[in-house]
PDB file with one MODEL, atoms N, CA, C and O in Angstrom:
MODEL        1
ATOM      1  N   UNK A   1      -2.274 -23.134  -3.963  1.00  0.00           N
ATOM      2  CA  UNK A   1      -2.220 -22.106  -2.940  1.00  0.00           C
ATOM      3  C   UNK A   1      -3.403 -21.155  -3.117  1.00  0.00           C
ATOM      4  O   UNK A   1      -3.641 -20.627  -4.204  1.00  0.00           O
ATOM      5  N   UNK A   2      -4.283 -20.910  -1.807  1.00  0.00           N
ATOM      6  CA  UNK A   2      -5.343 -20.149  -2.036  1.00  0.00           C
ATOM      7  C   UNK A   2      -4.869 -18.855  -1.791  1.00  0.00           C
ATOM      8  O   UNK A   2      -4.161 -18.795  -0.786  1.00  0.00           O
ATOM      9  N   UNK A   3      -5.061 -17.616  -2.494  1.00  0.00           N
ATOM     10  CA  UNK A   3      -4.978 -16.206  -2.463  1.00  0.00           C
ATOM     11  C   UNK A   3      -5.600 -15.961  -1.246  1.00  0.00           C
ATOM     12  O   UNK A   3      -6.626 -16.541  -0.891  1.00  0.00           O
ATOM     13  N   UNK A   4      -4.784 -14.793  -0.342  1.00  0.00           N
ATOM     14  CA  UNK A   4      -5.185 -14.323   0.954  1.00  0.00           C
ATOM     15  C   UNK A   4      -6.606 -13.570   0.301  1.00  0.00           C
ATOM     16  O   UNK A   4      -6.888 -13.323  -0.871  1.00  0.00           O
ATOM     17  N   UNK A   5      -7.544 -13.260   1.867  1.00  0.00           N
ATOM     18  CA  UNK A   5      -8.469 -12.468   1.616  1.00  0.00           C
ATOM     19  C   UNK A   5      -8.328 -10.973   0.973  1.00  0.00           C
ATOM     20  O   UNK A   5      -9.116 -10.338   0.272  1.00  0.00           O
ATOM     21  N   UNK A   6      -6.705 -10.567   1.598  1.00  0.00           N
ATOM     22  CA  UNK A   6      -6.488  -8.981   1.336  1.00  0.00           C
ATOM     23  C   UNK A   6      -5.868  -9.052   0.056  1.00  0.00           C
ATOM     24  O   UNK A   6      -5.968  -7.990  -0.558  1.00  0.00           O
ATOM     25  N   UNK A   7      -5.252  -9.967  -0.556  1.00  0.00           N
ATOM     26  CA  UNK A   7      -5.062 -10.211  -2.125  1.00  0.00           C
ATOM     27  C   UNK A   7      -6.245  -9.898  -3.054  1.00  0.00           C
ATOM     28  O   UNK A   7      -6.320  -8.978  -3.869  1.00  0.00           O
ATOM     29  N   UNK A   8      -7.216 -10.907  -2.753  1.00  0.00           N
ATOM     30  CA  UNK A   8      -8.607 -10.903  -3.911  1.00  0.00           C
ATOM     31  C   UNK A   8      -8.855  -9.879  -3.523  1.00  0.00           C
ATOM     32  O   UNK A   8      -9.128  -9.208  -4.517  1.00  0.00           O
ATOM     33  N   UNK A   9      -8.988  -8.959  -2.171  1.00  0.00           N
ATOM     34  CA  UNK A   9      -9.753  -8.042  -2.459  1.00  0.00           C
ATOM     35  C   UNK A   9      -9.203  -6.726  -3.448  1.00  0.00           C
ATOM     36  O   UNK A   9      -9.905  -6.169  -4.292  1.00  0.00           O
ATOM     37  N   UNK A  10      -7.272  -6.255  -3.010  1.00  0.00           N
ATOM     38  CA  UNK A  10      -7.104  -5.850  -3.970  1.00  0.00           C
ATOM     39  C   UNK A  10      -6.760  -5.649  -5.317  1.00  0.00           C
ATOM     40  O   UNK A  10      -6.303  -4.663  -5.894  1.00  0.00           O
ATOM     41  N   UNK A  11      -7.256  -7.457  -5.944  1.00  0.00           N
ATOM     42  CA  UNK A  11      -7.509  -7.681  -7.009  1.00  0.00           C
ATOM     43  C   UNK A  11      -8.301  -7.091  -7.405  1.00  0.00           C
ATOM     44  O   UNK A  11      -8.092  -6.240  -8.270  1.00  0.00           O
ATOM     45  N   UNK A  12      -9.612  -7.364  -6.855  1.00  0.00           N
ATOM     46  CA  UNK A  12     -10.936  -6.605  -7.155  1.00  0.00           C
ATOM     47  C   UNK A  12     -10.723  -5.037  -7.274  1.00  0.00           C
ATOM     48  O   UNK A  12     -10.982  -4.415  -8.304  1.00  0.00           O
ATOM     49  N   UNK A  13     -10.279  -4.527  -6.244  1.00  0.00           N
ATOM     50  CA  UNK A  13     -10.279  -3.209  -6.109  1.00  0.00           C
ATOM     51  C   UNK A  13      -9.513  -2.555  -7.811  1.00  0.00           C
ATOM     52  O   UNK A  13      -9.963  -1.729  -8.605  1.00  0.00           O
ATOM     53  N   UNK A  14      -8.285  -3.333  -7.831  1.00  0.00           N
ATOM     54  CA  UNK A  14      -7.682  -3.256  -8.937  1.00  0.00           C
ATOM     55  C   UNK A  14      -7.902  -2.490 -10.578  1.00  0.00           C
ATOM     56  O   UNK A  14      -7.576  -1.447 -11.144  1.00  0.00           O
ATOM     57  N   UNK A  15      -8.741  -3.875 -10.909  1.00  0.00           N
ATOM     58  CA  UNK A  15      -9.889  -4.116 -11.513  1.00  0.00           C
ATOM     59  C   UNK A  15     -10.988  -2.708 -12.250  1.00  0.00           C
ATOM     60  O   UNK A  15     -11.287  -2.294 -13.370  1.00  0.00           O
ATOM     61  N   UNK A  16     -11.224  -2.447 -11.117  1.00  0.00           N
ATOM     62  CA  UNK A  16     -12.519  -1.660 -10.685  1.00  0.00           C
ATOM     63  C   UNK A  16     -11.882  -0.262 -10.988  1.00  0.00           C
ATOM     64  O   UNK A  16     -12.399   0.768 -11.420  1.00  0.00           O
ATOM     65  N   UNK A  17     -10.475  -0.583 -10.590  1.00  0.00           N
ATOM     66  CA  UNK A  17     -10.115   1.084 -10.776  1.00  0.00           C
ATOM     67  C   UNK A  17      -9.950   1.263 -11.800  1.00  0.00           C
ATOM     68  O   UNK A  17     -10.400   2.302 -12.282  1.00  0.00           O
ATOM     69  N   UNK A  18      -8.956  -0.014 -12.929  1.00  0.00           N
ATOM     70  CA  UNK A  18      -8.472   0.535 -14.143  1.00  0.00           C
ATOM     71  C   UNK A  18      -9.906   0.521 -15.336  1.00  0.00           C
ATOM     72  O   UNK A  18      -9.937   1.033 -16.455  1.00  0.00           O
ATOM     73  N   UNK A  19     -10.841  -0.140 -14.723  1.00  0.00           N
ATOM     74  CA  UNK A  19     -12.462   0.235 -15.507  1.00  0.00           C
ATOM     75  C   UNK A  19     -12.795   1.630 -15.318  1.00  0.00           C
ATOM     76  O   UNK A  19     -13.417   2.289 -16.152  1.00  0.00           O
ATOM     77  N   UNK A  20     -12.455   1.986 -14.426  1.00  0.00           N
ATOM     78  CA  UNK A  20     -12.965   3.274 -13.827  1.00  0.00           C
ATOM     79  C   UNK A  20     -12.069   4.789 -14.616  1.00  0.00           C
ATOM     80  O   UNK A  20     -12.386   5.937 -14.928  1.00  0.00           O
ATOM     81  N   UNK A  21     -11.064   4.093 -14.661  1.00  0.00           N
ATOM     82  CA  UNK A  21     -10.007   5.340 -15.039  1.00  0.00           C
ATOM     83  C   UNK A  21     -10.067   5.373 -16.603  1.00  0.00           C
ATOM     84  O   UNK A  21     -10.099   6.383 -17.306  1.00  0.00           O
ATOM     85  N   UNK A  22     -10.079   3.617 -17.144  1.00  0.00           N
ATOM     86  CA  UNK A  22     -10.082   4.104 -18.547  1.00  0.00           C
ATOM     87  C   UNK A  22     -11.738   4.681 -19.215  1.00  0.00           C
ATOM     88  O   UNK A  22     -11.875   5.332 -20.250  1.00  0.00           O
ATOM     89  N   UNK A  23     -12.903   4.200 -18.249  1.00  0.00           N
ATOM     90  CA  UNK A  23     -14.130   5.572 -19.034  1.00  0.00           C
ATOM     91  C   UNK A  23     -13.675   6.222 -19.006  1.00  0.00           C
ATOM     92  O   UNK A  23     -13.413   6.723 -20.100  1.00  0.00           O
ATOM     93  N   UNK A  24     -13.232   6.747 -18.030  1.00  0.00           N
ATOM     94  CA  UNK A  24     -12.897   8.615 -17.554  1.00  0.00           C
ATOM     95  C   UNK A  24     -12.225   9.185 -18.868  1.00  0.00           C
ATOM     96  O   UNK A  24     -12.431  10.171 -19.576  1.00  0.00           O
ATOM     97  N   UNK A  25     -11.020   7.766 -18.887  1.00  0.00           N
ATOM     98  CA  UNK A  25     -10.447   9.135 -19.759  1.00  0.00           C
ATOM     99  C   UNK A  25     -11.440   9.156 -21.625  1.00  0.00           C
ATOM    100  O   UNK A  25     -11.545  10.091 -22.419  1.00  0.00           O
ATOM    101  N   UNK A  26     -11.882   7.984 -21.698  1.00  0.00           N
ATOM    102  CA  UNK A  26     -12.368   7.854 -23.451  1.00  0.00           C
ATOM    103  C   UNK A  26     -13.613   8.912 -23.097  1.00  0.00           C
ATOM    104  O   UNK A  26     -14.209   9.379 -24.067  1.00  0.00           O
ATOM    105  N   UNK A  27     -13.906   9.191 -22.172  1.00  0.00           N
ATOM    106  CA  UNK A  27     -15.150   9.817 -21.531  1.00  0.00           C
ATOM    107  C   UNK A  27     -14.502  11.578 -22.199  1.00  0.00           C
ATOM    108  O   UNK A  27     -14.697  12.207 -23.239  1.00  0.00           O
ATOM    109  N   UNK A  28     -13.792  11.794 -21.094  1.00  0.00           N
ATOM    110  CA  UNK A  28     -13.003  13.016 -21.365  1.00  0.00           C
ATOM    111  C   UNK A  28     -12.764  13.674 -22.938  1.00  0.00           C
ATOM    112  O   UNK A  28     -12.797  14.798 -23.438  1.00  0.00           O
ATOM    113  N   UNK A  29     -12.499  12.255 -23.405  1.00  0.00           N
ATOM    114  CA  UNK A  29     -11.341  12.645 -24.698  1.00  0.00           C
ATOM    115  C   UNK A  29     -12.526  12.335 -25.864  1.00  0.00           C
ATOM    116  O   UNK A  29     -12.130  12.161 -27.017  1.00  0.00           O
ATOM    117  N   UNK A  30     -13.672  12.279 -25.638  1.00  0.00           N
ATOM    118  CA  UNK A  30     -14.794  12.213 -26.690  1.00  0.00           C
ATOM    119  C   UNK A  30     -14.722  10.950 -27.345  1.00  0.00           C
ATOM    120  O   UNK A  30     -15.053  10.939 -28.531  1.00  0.00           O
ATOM    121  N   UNK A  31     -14.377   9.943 -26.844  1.00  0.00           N
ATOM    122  CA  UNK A  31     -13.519   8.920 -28.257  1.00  0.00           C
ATOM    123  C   UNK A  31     -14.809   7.693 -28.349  1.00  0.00           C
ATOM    124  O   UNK A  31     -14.539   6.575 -28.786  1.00  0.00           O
ATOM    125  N   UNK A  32     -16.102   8.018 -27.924  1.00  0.00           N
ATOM    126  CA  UNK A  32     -17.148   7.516 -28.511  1.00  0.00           C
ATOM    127  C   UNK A  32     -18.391   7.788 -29.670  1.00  0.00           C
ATOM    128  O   UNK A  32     -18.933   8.891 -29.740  1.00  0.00           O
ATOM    129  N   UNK A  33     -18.676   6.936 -30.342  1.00  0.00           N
ATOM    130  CA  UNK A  33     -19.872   7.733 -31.904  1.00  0.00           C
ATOM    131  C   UNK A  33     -20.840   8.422 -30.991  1.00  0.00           C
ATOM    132  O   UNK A  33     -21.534   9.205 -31.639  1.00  0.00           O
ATOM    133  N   UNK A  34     -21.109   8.407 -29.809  1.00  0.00           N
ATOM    134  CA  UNK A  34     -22.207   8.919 -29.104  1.00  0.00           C
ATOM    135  C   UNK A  34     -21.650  10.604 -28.986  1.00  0.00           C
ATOM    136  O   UNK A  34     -22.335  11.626 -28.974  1.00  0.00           O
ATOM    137  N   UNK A  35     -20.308  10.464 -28.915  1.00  0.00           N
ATOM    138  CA  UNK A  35     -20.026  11.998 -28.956  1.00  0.00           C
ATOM    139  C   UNK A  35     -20.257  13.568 -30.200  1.00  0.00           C
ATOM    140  O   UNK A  35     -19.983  14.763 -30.310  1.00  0.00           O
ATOM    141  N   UNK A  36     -21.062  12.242 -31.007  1.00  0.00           N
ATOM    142  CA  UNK A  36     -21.012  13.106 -31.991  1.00  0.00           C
ATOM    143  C   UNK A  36     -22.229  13.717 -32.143  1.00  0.00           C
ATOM    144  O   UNK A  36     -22.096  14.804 -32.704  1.00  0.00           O
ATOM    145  N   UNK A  37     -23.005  13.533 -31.954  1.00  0.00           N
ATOM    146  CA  UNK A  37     -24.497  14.044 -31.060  1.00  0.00           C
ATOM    147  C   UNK A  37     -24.099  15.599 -30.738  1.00  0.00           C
ATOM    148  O   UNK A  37     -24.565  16.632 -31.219  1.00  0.00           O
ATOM    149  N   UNK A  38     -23.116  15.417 -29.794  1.00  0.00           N
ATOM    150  CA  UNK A  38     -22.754  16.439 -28.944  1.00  0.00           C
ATOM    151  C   UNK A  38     -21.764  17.697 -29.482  1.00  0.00           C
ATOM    152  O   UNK A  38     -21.169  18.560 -28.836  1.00  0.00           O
ATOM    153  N   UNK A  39     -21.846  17.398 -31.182  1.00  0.00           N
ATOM    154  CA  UNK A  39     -20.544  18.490 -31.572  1.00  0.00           C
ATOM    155  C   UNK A  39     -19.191  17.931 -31.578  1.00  0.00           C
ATOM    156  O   UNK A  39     -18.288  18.762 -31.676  1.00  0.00           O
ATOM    157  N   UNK A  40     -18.849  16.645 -31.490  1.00  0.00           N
ATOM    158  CA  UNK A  40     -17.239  16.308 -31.132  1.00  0.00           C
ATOM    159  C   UNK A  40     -17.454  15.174 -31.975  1.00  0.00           C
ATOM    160  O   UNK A  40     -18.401  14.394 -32.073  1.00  0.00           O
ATOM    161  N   UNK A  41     -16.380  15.263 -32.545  1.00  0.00           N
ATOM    162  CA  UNK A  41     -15.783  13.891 -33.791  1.00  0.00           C
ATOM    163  C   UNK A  41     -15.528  12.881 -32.859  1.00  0.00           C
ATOM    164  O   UNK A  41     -15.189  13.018 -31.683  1.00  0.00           O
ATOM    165  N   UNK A  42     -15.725  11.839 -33.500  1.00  0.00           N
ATOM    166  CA  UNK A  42     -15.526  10.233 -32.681  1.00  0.00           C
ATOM    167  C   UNK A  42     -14.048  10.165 -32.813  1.00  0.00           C
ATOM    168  O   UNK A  42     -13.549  10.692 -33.807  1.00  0.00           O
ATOM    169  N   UNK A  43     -13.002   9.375 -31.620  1.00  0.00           N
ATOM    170  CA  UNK A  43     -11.793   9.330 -32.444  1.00  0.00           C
ATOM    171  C   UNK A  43     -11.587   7.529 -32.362  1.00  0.00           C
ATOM    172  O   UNK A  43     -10.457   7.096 -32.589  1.00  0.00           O
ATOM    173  N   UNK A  44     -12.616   6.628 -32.061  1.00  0.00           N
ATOM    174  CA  UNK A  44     -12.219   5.815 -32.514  1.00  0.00           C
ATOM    175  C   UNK A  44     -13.200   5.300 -33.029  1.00  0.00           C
ATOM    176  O   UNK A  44     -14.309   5.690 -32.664  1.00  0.00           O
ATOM    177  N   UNK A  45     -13.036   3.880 -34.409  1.00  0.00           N
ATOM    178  CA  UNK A  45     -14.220   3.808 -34.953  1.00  0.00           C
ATOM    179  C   UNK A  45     -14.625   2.438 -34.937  1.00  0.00           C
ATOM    180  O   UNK A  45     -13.886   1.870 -34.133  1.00  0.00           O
ATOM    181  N   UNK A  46     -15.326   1.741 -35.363  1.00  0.00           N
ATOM    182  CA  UNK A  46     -16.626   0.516 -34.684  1.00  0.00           C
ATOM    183  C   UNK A  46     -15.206  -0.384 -34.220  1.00  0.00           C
ATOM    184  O   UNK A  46     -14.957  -0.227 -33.025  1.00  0.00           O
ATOM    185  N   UNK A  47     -14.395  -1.146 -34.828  1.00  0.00           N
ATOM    186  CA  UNK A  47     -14.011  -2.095 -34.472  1.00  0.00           C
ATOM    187  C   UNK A  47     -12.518  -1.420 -32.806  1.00  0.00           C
ATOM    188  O   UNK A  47     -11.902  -2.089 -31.977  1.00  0.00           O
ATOM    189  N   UNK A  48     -12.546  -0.246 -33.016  1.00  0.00           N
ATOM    190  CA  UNK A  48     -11.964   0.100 -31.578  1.00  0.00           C
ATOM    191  C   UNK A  48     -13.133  -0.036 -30.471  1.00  0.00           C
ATOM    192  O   UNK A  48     -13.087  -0.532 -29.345  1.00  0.00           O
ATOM    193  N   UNK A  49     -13.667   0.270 -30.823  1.00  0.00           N
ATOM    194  CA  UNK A  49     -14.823   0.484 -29.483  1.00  0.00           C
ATOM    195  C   UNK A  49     -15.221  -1.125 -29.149  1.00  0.00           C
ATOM    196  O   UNK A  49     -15.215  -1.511 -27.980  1.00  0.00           O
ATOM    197  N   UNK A  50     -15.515  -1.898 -30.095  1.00  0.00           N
ATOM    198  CA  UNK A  50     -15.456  -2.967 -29.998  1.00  0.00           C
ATOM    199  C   UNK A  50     -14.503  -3.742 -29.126  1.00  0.00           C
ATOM    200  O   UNK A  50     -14.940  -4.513 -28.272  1.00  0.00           O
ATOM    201  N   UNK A  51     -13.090  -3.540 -29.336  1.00  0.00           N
ATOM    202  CA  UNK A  51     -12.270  -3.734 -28.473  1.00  0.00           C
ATOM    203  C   UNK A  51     -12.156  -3.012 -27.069  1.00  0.00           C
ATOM    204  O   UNK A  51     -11.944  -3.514 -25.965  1.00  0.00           O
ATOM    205  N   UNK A  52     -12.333  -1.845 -27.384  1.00  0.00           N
ATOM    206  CA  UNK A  52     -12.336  -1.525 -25.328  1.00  0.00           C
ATOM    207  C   UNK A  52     -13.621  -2.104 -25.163  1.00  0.00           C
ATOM    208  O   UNK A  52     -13.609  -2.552 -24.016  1.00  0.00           O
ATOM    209  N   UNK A  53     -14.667  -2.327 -25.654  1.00  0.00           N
ATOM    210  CA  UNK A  53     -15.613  -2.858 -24.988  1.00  0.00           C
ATOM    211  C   UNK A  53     -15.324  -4.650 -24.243  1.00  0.00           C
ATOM    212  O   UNK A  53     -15.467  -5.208 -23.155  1.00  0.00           O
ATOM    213  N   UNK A  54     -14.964  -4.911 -25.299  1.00  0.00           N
ATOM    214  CA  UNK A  54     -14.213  -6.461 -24.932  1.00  0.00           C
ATOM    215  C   UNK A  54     -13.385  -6.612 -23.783  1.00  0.00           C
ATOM    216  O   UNK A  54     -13.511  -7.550 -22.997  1.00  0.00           O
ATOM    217  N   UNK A  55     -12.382  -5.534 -23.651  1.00  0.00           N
ATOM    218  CA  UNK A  55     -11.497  -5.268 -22.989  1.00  0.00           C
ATOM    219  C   UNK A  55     -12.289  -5.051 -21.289  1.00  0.00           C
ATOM    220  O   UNK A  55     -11.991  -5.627 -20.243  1.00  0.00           O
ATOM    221  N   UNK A  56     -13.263  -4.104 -21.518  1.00  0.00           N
ATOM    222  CA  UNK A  56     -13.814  -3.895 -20.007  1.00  0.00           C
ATOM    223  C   UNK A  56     -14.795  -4.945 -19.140  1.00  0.00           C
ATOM    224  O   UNK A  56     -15.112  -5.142 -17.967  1.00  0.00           O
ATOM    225  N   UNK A  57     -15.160  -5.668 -20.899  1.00  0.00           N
ATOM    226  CA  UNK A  57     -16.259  -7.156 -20.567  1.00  0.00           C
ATOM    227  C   UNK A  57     -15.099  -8.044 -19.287  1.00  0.00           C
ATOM    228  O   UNK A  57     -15.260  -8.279 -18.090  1.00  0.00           O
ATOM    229  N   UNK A  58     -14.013  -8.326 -20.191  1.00  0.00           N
ATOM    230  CA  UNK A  58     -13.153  -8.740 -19.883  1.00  0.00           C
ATOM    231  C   UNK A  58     -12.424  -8.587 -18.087  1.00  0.00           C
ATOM    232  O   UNK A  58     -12.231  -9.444 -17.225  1.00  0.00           O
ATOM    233  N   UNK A  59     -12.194  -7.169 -18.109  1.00  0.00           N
ATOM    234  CA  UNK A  59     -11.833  -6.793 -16.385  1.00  0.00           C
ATOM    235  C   UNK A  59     -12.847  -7.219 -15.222  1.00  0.00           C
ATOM    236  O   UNK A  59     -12.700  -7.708 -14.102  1.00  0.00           O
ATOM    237  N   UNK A  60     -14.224  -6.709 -16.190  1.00  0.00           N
ATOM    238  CA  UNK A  60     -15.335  -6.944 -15.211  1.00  0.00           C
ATOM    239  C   UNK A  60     -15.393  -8.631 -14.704  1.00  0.00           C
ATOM    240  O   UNK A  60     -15.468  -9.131 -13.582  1.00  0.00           O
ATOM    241  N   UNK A  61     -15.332  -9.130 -15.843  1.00  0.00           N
ATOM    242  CA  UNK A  61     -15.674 -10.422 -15.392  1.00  0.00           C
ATOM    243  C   UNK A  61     -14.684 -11.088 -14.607  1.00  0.00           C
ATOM    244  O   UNK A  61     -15.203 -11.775 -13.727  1.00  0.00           O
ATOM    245  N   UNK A  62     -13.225 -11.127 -14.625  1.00  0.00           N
ATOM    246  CA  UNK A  62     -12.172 -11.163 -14.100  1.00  0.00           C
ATOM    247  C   UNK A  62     -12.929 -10.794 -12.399  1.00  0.00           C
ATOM    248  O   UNK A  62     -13.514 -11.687 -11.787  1.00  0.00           O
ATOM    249  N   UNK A  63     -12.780  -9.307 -11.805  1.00  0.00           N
ATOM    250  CA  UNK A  63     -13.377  -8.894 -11.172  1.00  0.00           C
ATOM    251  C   UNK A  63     -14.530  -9.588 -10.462  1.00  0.00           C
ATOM    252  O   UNK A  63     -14.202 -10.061  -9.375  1.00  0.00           O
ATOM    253  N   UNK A  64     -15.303  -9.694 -10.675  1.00  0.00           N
ATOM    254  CA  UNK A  64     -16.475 -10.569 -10.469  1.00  0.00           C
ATOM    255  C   UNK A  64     -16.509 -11.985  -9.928  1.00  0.00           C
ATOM    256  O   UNK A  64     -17.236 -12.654  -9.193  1.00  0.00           O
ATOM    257  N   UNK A  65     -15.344 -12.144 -10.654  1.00  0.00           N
ATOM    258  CA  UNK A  65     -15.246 -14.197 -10.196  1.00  0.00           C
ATOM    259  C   UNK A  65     -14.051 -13.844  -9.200  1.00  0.00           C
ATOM    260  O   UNK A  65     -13.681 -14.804  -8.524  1.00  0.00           O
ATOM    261  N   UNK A  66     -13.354 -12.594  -8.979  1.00  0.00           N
ATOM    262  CA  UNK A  66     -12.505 -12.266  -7.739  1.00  0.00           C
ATOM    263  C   UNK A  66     -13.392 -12.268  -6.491  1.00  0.00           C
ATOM    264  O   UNK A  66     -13.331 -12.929  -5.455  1.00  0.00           O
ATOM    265  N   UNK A  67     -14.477 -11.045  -7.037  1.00  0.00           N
ATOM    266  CA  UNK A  67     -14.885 -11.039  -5.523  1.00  0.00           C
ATOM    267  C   UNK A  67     -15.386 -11.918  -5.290  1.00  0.00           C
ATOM    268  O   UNK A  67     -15.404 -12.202  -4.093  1.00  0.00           O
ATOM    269  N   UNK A  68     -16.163 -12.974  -6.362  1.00  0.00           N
ATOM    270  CA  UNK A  68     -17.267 -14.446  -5.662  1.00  0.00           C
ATOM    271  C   UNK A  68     -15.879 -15.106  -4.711  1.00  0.00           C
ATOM    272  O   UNK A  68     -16.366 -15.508  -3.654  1.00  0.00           O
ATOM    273  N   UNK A  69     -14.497 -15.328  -4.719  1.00  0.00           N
ATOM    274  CA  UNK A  69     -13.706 -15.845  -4.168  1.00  0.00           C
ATOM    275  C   UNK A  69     -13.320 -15.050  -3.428  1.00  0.00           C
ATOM    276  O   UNK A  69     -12.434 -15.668  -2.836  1.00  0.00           O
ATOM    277  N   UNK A  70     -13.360 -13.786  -2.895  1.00  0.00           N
ATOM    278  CA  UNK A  70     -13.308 -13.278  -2.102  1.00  0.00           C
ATOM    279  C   UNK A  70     -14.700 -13.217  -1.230  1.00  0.00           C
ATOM    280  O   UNK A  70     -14.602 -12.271  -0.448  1.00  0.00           O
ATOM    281  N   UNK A  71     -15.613 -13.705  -1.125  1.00  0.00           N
ATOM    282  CA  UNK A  71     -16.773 -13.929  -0.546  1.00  0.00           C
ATOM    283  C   UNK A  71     -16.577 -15.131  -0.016  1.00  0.00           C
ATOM    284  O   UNK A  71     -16.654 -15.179   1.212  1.00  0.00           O
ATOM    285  N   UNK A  72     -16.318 -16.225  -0.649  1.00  0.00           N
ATOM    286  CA  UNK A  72     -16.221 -17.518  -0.615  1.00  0.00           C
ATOM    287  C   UNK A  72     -15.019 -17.498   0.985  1.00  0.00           C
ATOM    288  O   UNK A  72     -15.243 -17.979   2.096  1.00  0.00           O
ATOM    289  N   UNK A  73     -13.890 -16.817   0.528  1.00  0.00           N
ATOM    290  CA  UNK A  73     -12.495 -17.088   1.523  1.00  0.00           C
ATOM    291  C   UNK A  73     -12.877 -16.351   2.948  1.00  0.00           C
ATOM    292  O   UNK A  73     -12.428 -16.767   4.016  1.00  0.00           O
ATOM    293  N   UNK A  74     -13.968 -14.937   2.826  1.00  0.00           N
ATOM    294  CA  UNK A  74     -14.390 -14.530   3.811  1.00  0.00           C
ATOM    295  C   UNK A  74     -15.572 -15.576   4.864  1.00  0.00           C
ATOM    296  O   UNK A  74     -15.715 -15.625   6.086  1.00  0.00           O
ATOM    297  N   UNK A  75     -16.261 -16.308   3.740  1.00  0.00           N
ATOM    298  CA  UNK A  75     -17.196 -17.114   4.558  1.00  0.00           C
ATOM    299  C   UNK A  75     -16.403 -18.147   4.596  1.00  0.00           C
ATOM    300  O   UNK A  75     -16.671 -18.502   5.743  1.00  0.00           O
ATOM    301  N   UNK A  76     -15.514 -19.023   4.176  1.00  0.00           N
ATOM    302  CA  UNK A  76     -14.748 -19.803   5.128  1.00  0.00           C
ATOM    303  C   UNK A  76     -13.718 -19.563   6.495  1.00  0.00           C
ATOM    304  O   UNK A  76     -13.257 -20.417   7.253  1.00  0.00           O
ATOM    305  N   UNK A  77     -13.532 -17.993   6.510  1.00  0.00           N
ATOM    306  CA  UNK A  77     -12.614 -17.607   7.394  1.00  0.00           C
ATOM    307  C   UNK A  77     -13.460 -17.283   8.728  1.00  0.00           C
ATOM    308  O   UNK A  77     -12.933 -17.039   9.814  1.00  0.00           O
ATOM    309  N   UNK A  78     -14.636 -17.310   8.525  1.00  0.00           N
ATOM    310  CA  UNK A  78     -15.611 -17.353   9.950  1.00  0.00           C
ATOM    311  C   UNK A  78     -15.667 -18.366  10.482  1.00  0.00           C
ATOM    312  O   UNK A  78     -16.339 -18.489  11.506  1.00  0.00           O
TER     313      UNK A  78
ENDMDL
END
């Protein structure tokens, strides 16, 4: 069964948001070594960051091969 067009897309959209929301918040909450530059203790250390990094590799790419199939279902639906 092929996923509707308005599915993949708010797969994608999905995606995009929970990438979006979780910088914000490690953003917010200082929880990178880059923050320490700036006066603020890191609160997580190499092998966490490692993992959200994996973690966002991960959404993105997910994401990515959504929208190529959401491209794909739009140019067959013409």
């Amino acid at each position: 069964m092929t996923p509707s067009i308005s599915d993949l897309g708010e797969k994608v959209l999905s995606r995009l948001r929970v990438i979006e929301s979780f910088a914000s918040i490690l953003m917010d909450n200082h929880a990178f070594k880059d923050d320490q530059q700036n006066g603020f203790a890191p609160q997580l250390d190499f092998h966490g960051e490692s993992a959200i990094h994996e973690a966002m590799y991960m959404l993105a790419e997910q994401a990515r091969d959504q929208l190529s199939q959401l491209m794909n279902a739009a140019g067959e639906a013409q």
